[in-house]
C-alpha positions as CSV (number, residue, x, y, z in Angstrom):
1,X,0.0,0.0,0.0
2,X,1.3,3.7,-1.1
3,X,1.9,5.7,2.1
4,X,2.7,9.5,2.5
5,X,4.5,10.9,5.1
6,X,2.3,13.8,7.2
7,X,3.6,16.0,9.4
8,X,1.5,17.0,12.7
9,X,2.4,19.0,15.5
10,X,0.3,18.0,19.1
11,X,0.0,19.1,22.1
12,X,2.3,17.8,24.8
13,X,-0.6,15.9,27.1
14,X,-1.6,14.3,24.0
15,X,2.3,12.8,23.1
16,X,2.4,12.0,26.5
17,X,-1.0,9.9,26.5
18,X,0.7,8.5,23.4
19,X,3.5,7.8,24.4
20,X,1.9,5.9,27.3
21,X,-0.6,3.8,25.1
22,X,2.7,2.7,23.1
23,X,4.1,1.5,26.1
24,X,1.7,-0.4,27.7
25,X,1.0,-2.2,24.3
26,X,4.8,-2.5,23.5
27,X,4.5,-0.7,20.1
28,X,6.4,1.9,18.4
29,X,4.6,5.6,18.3
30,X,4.6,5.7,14.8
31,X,2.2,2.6,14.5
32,X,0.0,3.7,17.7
33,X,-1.0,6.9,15.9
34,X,-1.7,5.1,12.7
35,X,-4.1,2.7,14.7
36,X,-6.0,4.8,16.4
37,X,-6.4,6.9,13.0
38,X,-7.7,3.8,11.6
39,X,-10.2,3.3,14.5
40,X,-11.4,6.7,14.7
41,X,-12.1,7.0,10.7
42,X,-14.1,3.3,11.0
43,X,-16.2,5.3,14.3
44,X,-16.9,8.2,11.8
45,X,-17.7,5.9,8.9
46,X,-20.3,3.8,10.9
47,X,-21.8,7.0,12.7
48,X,-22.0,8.9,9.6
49,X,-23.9,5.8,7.8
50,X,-26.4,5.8,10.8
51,X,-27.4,9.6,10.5
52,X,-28.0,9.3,7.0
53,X,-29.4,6.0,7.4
54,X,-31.9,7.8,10.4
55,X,-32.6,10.8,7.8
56,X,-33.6,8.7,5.3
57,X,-30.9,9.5,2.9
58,X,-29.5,6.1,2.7
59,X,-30.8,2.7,2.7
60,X,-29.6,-0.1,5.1
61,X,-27.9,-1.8,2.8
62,X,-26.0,1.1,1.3
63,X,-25.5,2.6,5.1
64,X,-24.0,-1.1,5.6
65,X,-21.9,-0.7,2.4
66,X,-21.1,3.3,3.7
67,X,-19.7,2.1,6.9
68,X,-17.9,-0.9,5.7
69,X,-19.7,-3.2,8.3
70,X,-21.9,-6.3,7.1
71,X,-26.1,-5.9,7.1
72,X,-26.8,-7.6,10.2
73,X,-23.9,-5.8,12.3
74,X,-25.7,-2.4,11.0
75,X,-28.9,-3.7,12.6
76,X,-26.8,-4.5,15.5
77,X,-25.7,-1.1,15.6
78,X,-29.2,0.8,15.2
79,X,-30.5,-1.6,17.6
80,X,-28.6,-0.1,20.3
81,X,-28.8,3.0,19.4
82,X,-32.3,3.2,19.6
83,X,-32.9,4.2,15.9
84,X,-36.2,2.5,14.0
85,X,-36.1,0.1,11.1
86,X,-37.3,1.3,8.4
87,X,-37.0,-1.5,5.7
88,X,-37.4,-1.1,1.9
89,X,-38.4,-4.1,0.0
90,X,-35.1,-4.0,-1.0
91,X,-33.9,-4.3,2.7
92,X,-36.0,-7.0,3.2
93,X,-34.8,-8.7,-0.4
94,X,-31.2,-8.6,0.7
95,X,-31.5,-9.3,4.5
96,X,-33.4,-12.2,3.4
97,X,-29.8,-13.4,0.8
98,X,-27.9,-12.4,3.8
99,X,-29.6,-14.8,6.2
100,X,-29.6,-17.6,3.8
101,X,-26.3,-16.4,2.4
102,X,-24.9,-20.2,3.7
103,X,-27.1,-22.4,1.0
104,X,-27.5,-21.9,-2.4
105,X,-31.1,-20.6,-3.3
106,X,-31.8,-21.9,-7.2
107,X,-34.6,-18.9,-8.1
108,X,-35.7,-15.7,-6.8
109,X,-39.3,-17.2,-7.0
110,X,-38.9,-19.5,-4.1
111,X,-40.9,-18.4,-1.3
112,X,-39.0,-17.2,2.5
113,X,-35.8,-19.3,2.8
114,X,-36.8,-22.2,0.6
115,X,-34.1,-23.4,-0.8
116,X,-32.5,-26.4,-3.0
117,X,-29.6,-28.3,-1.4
118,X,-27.1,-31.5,-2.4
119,X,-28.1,-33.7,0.3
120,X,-25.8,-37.1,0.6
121,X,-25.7,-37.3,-3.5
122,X,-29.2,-36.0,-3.6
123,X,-30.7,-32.9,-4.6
124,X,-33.4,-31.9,-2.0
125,X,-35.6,-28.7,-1.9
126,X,-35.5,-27.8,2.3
127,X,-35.0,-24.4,4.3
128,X,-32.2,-22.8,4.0
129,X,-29.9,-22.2,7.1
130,X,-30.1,-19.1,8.8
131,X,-26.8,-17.8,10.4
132,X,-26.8,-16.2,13.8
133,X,-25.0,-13.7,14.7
134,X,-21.6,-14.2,17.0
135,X,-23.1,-15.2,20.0
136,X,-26.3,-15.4,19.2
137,X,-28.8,-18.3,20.2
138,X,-28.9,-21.0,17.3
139,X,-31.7,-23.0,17.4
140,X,-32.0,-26.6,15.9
141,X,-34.3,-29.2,14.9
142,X,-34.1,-32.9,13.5
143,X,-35.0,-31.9,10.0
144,X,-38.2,-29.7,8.3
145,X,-41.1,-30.9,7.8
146,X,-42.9,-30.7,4.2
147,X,-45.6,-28.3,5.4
148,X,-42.6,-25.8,6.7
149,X,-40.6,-26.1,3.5
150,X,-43.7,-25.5,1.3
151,X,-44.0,-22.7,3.5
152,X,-40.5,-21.3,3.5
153,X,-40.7,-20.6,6.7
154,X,-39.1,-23.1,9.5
155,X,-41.3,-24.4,12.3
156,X,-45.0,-23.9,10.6
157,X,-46.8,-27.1,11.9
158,X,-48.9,-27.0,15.0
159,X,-45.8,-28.0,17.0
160,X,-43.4,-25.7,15.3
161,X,-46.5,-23.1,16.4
162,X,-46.6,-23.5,19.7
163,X,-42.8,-23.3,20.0
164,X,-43.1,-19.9,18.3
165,X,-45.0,-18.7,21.2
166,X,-42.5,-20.9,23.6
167,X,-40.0,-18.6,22.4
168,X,-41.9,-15.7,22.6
169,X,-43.0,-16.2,26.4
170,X,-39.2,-16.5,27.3
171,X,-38.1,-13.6,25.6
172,X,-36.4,-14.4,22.0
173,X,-39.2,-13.3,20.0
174,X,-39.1,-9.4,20.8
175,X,-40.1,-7.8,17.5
176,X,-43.4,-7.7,16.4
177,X,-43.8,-11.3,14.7
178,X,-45.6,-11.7,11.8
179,X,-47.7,-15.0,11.7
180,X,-45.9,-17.7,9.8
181,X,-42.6,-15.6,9.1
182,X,-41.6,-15.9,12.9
183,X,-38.4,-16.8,12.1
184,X,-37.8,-13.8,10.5
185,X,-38.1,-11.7,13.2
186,X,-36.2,-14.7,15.2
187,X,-33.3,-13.7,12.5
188,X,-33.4,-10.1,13.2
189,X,-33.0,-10.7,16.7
190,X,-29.3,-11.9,15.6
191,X,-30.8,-15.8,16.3
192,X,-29.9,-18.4,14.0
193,X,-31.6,-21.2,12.5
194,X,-30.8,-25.1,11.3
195,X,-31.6,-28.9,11.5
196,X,-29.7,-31.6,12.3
197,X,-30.5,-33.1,8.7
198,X,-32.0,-31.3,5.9
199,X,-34.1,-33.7,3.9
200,X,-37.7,-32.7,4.7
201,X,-40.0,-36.5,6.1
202,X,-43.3,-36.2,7.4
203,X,-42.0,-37.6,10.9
204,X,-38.4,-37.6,12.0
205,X,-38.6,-41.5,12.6
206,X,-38.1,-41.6,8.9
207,X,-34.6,-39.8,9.1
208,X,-32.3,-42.5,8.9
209,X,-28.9,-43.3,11.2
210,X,-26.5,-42.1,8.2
211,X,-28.1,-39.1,7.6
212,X,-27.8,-38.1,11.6
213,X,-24.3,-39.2,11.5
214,X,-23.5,-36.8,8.6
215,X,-25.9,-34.2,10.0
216,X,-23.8,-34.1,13.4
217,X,-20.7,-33.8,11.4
218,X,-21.9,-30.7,9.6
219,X,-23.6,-29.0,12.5
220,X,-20.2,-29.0,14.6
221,X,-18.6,-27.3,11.6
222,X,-21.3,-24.5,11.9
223,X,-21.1,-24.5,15.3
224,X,-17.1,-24.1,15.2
225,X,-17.7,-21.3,12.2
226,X,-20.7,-19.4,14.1
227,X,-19.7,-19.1,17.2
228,X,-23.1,-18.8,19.0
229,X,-23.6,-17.9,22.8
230,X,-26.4,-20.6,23.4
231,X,-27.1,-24.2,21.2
232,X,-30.9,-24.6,21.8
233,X,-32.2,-27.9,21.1
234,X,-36.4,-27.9,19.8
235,X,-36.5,-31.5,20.5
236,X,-34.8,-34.4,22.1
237,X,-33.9,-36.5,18.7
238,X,-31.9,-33.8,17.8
239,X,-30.0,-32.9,20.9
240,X,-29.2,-36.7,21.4
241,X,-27.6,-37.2,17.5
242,X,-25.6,-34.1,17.6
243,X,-24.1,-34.6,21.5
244,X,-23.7,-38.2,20.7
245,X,-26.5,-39.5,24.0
246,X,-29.8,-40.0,24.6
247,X,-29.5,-39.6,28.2
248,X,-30.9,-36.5,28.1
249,X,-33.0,-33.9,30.2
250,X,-34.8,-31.0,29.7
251,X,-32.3,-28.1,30.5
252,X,-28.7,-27.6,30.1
253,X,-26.3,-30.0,28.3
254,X,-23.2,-31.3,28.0
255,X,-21.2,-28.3,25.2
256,X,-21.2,-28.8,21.8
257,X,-17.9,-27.8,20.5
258,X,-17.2,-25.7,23.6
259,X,-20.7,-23.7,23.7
260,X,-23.2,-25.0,25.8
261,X,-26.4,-26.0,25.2
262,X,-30.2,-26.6,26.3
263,X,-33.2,-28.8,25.7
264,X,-36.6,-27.6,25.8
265,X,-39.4,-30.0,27.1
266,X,-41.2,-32.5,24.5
267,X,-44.6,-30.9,23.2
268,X,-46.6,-32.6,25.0
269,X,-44.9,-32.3,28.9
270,X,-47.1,-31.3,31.6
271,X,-47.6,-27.6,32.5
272,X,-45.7,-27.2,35.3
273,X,-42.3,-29.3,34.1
274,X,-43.0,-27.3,31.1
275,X,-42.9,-23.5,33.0
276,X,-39.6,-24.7,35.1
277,X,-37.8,-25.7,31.9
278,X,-38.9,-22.0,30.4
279,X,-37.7,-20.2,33.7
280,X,-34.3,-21.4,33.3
281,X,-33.8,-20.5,29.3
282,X,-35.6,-17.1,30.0
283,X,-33.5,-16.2,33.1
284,X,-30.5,-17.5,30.7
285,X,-31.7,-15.0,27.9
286,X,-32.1,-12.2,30.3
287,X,-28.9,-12.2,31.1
288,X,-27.2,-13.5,28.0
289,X,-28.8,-10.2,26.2
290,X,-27.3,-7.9,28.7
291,X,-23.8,-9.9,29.1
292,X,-23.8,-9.3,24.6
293,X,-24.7,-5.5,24.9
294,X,-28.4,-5.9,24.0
295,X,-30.0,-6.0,27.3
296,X,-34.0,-7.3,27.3
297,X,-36.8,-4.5,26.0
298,X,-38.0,-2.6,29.5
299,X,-41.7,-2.9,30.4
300,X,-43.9,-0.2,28.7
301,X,-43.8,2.9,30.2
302,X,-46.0,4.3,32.6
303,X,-47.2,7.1,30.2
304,X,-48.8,4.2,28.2
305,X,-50.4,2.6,31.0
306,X,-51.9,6.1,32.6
307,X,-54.7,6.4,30.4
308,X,-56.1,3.4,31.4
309,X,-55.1,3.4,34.7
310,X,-58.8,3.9,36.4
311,X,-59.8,1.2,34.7
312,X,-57.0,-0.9,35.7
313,X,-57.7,0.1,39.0
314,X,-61.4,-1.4,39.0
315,X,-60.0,-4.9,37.3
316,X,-57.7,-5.0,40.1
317,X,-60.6,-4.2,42.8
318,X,-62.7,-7.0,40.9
319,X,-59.9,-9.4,41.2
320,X,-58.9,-8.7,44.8
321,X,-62.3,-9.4,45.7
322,X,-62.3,-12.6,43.8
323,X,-59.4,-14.2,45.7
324,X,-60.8,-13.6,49.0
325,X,-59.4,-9.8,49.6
326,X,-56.1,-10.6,49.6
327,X,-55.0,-6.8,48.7
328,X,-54.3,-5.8,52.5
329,X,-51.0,-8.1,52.2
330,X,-47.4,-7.1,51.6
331,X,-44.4,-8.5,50.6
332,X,-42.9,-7.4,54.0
333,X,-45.2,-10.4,55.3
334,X,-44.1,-13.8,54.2
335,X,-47.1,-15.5,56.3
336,X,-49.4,-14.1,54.6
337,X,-47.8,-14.2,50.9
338,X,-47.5,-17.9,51.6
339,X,-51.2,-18.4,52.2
340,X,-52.2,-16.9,49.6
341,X,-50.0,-18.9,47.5
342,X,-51.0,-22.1,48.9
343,X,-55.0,-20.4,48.7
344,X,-54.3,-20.2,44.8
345,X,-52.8,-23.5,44.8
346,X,-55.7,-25.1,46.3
347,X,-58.0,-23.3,43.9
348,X,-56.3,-23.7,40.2
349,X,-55.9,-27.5,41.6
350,X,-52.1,-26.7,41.0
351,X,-49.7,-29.1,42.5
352,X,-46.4,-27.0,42.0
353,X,-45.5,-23.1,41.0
354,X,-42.5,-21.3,40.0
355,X,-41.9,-18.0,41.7
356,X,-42.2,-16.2,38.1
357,X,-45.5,-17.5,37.7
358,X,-46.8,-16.9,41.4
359,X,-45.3,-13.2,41.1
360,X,-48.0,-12.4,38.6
361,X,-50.6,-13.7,40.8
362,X,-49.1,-11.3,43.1
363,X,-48.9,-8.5,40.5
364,X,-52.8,-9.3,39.6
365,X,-54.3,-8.3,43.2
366,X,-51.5,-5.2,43.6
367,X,-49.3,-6.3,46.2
368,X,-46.4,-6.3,43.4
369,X,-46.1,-3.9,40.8
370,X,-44.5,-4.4,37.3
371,X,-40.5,-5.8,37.9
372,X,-37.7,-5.3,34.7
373,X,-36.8,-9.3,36.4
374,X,-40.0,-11.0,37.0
375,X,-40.2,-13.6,39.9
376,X,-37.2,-11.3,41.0
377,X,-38.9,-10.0,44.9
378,X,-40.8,-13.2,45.3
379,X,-37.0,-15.2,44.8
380,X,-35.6,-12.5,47.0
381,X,-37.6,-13.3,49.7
382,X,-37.5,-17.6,49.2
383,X,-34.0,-17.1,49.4
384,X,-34.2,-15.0,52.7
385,X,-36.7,-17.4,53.8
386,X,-34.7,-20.3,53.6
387,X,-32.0,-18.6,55.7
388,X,-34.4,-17.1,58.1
389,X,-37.2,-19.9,58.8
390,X,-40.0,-21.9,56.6
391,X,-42.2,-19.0,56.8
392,X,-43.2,-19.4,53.2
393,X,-45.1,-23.0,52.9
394,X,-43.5,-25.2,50.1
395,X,-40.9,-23.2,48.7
396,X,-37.7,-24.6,47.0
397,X,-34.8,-24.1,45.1
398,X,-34.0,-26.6,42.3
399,X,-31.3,-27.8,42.0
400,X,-30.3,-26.4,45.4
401,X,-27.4,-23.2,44.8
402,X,-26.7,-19.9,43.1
403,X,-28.0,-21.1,39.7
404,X,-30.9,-22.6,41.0
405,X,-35.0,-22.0,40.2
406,X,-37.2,-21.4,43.1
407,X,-40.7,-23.0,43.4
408,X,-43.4,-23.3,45.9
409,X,-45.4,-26.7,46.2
410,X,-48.7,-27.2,47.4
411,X,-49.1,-27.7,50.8
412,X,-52.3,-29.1,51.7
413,X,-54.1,-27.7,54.4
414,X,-55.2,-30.1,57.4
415,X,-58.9,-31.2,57.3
């Protein structure tokens, strides 16, 4: 590369703090002054990109171009800076390449992130993967299904439906979701998408022990290339191919290729195994967002709810009444949370309840208002409880430790 030499005269606290930054990083001054020129003109470039970007003078994909960063790390990047989307079809067009930017799509015509692969000698017409961002949740499945692919769209069954709104409940579905493009917004969220094995059956049963052998094989390549903060297994078939056991549980995992990973519950588990499964992955996503810079969307803010806060007020005065004028309680009196716990217990014929889950019970009849951590008071005080006395009937911590998820269990009172 050509170079030209440029002469500069600065002041003496600024030689000194260079001099000091070449120091501590063992480098001559010459090529500390270059680097942090380098840095500063990549700041300008991307800040530059965003305000014309956020006057409309640019669209995202020549803002990306203008700041020599890629799409997605734009989006990234307006994301925290608070400034709206505001996609072209263009932008849609070529954040939809971009996401599938790992398979080779055969028309323009196919629909979402159809797509047609070479599947062990085979040409097969699946879903293309979609590629998280670094550190970003990647979640997987045994392999589509026909409906999905048809589709283009993963998930679209009435199982892949439900864990649509799974995810939603535990926070990886922020956006506004369109219906049947939910993994879309999953996409934009910096998630990523795949299957173990990419021909499309009607039931996984019909996936074969080669093709999950070659399936594995590929996954911990895009696991290796990816780098994602969290593997999250849909279903057990897949989580036991790619980590080589089916001695699996609902939860965490053993790592795949040194990032760990987590099973959700089987469609059809019970409620409450269900809700203590989503409390673990949604405290993990709370703080996995705020340990990767994009901590979780705050509650709405009080100048939304004021409009309708009379009425509110009589909901919560029609409620109160309904559980026996519980309102007079406080969180500074355990006894009494506990009843009322075990009282709703008793009546929803409930045998267990995590503290998440009992919170809003709590937040229904006033005694708690809206928490940036829900569940996070009600743990508080199990965890003081447990220290202090049993004055809280049924509660627990599973497993037992800092990492553990609190509970209460019914407690059946005497006849």
């Amino acid at each position: 590369m050509r170079t030209e030499q440029v002469n500069l005269r600065l002041e003496e606290d600024l030689l000194a703090d260079l001099e000091h930054v070449a120091e501590e990083e063992a480098l001559d001054r010459g090529t500390v002054i270059r680097r942090l020129l380098r840095d500063s003109v990549q700041r300008w470039r991307i800040e530059q990109a965003l305000r014309e970007y956020q006057r409309g003078h640019l669209s995202m994909e020549r803002a990306a171009e203008e700041a020599h960063v890629s799409l997605w790390e734009l989006m990234d990047k307006l994301h925290r800076e608070r400034i709206p989307h505001s996609m072209t079809a263009d932008d849609v067009s070529e954040s939809l390449r971009e996401l599938g930017a790992d398979m080779t799509r055969s028309g323009d015509d196919r629909p979402g992130f159809q797509t047609e692969v070479d599947w062990l000698g085979s040409s097969v017409v699946t879903l293309a993967d979609v590629k998280p961002v670094e550190r970003g949740i990647l979640l997987v499945g045994v392999n589509p299904a026909p409906r999905s692919v048809a589709a283009g769209h993963y998930y679209q069954g009435q199982i892949g439906k439900r864990l649509w709104a799974r995810l939603q409940r535990v926070g990886l579905l922020t956006e506004p979701v369109i219906p049947g493009a939910e993994d879309e917004a999953f996409g934009r969220a910096g998630n990523g998408l795949t299957d173990v094995v990419k021909r499309p059956t009607l039931s996984a049963a019909e996936v074969s022990i080669e093709e999950l052998d070659a399936g594995t094989t590929l996954l911990r390549a895009k696991v290796r290339a990816w780098k994602p903060g969290l593997v999250l297994f849909a279903f057990k078939a897949a989580a036991s191919a790619a980590l080589g056991t089916a001695e699996l549980r609902p939860g965490f995992g053993p790592d795949l290729e040194g990032v760990p990973t987590f099973l959700l519950t089987g469609p059809y588990a019970g409620a409450t195994d269900a809700e203590q499964i989503n409390t673990v992955l949604r405290d993990f996503v709370q703080q996995h967002l705020v340990a990767v810079g994009r901590p979780p969307k705050p509650p709405s803010s009080s100048r939304g709810r004021a409009t309708g806060s009379r009425r509110e007020s009589v909901r919560r005065k029609e409620r109160t009444k309904a559980v026996g004028g519980t309102s007079a309680i406080s969180m500074n009196e355990p006894h009494a949370v506990g009843d009322f716990i075990q009282q709703q217990l008793r009546q929803r014929d409930l045998p267990s309840v995590s503290a998440i889950e009992a919170s809003e019970w709590l937040r229904e009849i006033g005694v708690l208002g809206e928490e940036t951590r829900p569940g996070r008071a009600l743990r508080r005080l199990l965890r003081d409880d447990a220290r202090t006395g049993q004055t809280i009937p049924g509660g627990r911590q599973d497993p037992p430790g800092p990492r553990g998820n609190w509970f209460i269990d019914r407690v059946d009172a005497p006849e």
